[in-house]
Backbone as CSV, one residue per row, in Angstrom:
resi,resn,N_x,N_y,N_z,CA_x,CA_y,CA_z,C_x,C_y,C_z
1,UNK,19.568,-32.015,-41.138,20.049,-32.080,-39.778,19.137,-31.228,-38.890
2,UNK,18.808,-31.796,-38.196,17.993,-31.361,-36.862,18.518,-30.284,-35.887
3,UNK,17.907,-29.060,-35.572,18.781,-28.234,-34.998,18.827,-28.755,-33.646
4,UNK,19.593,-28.515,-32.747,19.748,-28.632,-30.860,19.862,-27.538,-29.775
5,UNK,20.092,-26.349,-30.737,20.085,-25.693,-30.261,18.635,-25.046,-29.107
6,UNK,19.223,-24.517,-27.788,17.635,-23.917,-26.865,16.601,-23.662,-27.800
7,UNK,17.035,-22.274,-28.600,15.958,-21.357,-29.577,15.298,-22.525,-30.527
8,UNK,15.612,-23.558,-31.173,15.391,-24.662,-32.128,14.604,-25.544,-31.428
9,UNK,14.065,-25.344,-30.673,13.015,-26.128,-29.944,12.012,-25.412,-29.567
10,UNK,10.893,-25.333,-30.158,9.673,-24.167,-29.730,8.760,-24.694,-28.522
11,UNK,8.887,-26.292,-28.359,7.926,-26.522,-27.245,9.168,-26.453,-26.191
12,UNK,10.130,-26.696,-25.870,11.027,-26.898,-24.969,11.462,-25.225,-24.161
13,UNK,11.371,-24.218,-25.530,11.281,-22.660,-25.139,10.290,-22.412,-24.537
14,UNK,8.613,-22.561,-25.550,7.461,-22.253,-24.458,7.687,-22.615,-22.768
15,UNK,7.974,-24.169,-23.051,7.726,-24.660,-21.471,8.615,-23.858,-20.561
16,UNK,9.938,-23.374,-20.846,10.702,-22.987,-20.077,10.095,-21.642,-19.981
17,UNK,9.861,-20.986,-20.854,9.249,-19.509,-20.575,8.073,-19.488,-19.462
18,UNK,7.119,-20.699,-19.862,6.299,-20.599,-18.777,6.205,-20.969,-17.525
19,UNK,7.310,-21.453,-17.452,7.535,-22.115,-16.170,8.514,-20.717,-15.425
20,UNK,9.141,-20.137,-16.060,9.843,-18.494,-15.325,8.525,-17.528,-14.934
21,UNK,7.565,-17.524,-15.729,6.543,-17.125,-15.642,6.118,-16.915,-14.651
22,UNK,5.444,-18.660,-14.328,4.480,-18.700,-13.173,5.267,-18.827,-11.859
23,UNK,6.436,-18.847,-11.843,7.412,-18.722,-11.125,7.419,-17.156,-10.349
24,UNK,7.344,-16.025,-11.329,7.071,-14.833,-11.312,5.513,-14.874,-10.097
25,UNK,4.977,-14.976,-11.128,3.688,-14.857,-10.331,3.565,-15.243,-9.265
26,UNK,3.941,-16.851,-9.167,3.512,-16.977,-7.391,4.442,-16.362,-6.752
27,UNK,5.604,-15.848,-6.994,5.976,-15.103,-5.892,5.503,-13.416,-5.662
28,UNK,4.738,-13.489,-6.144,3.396,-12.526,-6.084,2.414,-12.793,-5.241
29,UNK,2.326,-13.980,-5.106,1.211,-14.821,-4.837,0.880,-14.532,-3.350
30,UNK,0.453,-15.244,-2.873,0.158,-15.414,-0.970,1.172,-15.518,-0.281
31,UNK,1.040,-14.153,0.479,2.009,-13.858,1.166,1.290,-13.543,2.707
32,UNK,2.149,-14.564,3.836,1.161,-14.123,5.032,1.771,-12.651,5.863
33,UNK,0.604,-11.695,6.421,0.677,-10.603,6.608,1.633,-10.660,7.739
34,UNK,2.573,-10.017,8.139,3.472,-9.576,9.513,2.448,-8.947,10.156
35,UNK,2.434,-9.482,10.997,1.990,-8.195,12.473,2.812,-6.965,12.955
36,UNK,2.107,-6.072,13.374,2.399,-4.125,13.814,2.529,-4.262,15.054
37,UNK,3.706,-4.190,15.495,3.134,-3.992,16.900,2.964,-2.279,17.129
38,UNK,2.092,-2.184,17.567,1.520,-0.668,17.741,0.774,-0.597,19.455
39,UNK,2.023,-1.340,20.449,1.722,-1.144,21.784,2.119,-0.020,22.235
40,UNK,2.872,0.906,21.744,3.121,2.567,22.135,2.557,3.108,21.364
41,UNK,1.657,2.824,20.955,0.597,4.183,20.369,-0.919,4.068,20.693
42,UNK,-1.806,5.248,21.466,-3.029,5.199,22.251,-3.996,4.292,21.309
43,UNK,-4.358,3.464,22.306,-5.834,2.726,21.241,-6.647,3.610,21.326
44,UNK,-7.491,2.779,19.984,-8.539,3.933,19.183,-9.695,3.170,19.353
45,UNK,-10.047,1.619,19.446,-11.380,1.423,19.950,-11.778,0.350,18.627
46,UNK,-13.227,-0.102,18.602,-13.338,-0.738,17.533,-13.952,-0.172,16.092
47,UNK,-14.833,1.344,16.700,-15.203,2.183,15.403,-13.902,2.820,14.592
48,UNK,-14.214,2.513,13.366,-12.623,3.236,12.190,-12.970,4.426,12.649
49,UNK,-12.220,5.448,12.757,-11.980,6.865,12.497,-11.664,7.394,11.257
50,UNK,-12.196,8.690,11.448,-12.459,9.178,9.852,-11.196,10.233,9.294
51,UNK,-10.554,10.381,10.240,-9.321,11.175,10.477,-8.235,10.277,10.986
52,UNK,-6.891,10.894,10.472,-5.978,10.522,11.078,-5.252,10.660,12.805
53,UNK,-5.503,10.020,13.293,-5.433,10.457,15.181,-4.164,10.354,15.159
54,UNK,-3.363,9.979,14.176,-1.673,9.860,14.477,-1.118,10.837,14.045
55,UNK,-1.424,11.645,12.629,-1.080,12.509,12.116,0.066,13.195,12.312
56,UNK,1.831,12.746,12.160,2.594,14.245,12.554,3.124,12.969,13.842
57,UNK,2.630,12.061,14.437,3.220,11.176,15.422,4.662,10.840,15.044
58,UNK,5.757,11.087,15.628,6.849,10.650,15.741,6.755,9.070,15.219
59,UNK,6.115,8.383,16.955,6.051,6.958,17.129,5.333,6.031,15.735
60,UNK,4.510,6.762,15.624,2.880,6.306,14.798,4.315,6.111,12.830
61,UNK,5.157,6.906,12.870,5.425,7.308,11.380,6.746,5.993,11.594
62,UNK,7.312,5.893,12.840,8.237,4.895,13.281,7.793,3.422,12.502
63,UNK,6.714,2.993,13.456,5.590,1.841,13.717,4.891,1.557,12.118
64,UNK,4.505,2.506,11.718,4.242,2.588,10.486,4.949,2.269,8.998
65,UNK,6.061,2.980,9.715,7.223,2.299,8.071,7.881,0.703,8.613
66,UNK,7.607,0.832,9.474,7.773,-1.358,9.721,6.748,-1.855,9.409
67,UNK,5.857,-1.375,9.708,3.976,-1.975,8.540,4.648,-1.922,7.447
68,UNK,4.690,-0.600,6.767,4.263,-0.740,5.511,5.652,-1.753,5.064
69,UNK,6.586,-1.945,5.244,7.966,-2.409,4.418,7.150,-3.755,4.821
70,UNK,6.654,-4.516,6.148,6.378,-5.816,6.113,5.360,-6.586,5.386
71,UNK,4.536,-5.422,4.829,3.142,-5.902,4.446,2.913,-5.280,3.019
72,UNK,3.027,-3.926,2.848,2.900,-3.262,1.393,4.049,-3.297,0.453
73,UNK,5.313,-2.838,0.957,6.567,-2.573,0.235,6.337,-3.756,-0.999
74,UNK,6.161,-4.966,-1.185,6.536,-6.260,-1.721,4.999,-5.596,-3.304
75,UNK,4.621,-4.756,-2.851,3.596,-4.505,-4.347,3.804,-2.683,-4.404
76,UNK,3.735,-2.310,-3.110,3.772,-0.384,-3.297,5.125,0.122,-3.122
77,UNK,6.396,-1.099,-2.861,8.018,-0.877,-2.815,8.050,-0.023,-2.081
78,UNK,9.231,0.180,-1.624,10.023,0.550,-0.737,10.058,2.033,-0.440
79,UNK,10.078,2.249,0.402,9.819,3.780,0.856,8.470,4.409,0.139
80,UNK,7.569,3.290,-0.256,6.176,3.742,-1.594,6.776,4.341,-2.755
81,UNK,7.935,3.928,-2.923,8.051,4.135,-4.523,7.587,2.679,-5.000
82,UNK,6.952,3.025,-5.804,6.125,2.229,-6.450,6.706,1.819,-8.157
83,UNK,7.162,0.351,-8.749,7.918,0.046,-9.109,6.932,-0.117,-10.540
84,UNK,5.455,-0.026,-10.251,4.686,-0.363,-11.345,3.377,-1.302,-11.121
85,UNK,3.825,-1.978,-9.809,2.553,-3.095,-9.622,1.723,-2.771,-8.628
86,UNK,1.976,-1.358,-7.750,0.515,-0.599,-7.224,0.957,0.183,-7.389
87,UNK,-0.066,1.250,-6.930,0.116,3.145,-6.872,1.351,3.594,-5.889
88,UNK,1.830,4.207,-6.651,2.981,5.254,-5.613,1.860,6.095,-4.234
89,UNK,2.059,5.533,-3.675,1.568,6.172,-2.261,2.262,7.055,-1.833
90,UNK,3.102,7.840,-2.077,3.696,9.048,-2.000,2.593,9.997,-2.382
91,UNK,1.797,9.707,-3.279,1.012,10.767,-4.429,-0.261,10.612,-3.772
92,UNK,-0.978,10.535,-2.609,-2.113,9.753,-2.330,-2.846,10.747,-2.457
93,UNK,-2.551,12.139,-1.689,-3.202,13.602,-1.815,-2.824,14.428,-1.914
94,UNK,-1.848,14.121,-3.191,-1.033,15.268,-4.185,-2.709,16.299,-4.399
95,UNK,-3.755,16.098,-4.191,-4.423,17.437,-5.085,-5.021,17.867,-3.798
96,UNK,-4.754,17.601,-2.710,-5.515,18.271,-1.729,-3.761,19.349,-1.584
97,UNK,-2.715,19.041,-1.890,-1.867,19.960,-1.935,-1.747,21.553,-1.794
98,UNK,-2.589,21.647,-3.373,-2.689,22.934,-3.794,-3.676,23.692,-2.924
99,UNK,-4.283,23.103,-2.444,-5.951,23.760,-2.128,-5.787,24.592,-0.492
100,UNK,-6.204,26.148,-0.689,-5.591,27.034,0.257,-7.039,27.325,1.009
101,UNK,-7.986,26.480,0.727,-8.996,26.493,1.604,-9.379,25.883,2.499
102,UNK,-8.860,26.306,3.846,-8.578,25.235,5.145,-9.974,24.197,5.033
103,UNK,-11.430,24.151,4.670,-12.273,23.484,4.633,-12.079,22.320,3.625
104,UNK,-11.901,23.001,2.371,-11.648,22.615,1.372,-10.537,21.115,1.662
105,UNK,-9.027,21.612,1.780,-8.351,21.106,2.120,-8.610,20.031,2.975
106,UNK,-9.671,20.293,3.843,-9.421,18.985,5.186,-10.672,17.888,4.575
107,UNK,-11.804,18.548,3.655,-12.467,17.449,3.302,-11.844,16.590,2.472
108,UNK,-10.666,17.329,1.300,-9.818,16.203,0.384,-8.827,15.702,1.044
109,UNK,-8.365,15.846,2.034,-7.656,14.806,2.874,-8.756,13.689,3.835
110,UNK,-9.872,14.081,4.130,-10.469,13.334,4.803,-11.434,12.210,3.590
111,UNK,-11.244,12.444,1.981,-11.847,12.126,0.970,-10.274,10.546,0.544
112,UNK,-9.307,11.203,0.467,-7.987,10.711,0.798,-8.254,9.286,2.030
113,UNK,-8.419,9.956,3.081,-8.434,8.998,4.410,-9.399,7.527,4.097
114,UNK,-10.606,8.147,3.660,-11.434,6.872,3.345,-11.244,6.243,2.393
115,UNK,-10.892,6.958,0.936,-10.269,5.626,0.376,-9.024,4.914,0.662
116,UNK,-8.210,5.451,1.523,-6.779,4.560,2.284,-7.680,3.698,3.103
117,UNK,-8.598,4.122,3.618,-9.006,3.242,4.758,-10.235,1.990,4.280
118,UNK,-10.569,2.611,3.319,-12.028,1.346,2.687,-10.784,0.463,1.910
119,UNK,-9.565,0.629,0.977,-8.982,-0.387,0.365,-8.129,-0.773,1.898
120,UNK,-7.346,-0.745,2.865,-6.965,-1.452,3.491,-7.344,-2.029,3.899
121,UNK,-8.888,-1.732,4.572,-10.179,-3.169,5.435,-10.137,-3.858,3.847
122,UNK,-10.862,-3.411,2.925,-11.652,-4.172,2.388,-10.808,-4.824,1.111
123,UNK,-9.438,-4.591,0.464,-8.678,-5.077,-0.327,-9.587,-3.996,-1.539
124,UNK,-9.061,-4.746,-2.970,-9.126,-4.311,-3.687,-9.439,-5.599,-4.972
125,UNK,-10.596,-5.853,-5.214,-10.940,-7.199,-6.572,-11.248,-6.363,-7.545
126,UNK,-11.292,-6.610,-9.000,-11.522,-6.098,-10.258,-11.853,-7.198,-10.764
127,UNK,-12.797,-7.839,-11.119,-13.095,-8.812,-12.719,-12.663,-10.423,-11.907
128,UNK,-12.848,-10.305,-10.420,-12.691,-11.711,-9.958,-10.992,-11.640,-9.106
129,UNK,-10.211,-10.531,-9.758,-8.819,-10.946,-9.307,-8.496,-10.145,-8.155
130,UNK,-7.924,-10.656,-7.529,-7.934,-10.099,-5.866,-6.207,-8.993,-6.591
131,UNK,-6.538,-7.633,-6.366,-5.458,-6.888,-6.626,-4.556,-6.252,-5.213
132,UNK,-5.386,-6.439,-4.185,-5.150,-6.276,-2.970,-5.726,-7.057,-2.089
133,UNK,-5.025,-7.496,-0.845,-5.797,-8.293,-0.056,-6.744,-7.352,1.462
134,UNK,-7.622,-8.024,1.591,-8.133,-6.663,2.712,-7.642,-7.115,3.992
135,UNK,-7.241,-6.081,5.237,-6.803,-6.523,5.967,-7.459,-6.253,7.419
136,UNK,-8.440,-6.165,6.813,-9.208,-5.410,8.366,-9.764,-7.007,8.847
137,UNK,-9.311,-7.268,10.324,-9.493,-8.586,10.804,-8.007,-9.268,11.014
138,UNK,-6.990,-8.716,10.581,-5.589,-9.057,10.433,-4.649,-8.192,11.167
139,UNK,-4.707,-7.255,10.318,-3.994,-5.827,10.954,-4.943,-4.668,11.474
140,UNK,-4.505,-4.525,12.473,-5.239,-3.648,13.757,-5.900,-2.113,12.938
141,UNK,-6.906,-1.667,13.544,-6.748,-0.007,13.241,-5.610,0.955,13.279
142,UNK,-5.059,0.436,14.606,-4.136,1.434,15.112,-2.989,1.177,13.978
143,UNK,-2.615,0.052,13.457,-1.554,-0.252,12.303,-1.901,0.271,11.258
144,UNK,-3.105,0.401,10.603,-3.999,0.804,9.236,-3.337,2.701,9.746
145,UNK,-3.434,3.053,10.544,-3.491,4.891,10.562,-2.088,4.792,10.916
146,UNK,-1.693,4.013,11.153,0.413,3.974,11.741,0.881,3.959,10.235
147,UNK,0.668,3.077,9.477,0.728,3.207,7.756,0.592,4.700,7.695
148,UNK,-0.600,4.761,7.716,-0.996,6.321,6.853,0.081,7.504,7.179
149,UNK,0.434,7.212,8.755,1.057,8.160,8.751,2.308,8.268,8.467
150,UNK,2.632,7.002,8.074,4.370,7.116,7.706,3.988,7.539,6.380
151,UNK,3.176,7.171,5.423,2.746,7.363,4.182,2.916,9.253,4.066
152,UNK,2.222,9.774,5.032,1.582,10.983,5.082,3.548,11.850,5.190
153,UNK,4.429,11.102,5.885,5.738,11.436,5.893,6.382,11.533,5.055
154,UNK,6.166,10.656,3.715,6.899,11.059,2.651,6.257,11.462,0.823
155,UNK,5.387,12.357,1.601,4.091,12.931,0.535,5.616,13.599,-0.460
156,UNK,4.540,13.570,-1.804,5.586,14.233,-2.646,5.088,15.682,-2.232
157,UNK,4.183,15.871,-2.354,3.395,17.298,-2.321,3.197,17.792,-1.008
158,UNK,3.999,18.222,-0.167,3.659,18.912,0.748,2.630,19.434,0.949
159,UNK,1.206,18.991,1.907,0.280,20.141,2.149,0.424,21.705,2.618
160,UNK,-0.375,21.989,1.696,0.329,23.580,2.035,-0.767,23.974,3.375
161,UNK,0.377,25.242,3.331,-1.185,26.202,5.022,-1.786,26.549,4.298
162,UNK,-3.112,26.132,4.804,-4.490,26.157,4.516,-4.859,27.280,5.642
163,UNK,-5.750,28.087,4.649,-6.166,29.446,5.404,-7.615,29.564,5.853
């Protein structure tokens, strides 16, 4: 006697497994970016800045956590807790933390700034696979540093005073 059971069918299991699968994945898949509106916060021009000009902005940390929930949250989750499928952005410059050397300190945050700012223009590929999409041409400057600074709002590591 022939079994009928789900498990008793190995091609009928594969297919269904793979079909939850890729199911998974594309909703991973292409997702079109929300727009920032970032009309209350001063424009910055078309050169990136190498610093944060929002830094500590009320508005900028506002403007910013509606970026990031519309555009990042869905891979860096929610409030940047990060669920496993990007980096916890909470932790971005956990090691400029410790560092009580006001020089010191502002080059590893400004070391910090450019790689936030080279993976947001430019995405992120490894081995052909797009792991991030780049968004410079999409989302504004002023949205890219409105991120950062909501980011910069819920650091695990408090920067300390730097002397």
């Amino acid at each position: 006697m022939k079994s009928t059971s789900f498990f008793g069918r190995p091609l009928l299991w594969a297919g269904a497994l793979l079909l939850a699968l890729s199911g998974l994945a594309h909703a991973h898949g292409d997702v079109t970016p929300q727009a920032v509106d970032t009309g209350n916060l001063p424009k910055l021009g078309e050169e990136w800045r190498v610093d944060n000009p929002y830094s500590k902005n009320p508005e900028a940390i506002r403007i910013g956590s509606s970026g990031f929930n519309q555009n990042c949250a869905r891979c860096h989750g929610l409030e940047a807790i990060s669920g496993g499928i990007a980096p916890d952005l909470r932790h971005l410059d956990d090691d400029c933390a410790g560092l009580r050397d006001a020089k010191k300190q502002a080059a590893c945050v400004r070391d910090v700034n450019d790689w936030f700012i080279g993976h947001f223009r430019h995405g992120v590929t490894r081995n052909g696979a797009v792991y991030m999409p780049g968004f410079e041409g999409i989302l504004s400057q002023e949205a890219a540093w409105a991120i950062k600074t909501y980011l910069e709002s819920l650091r695990v590591k408090p920067l300390a005073e730097a002397k």
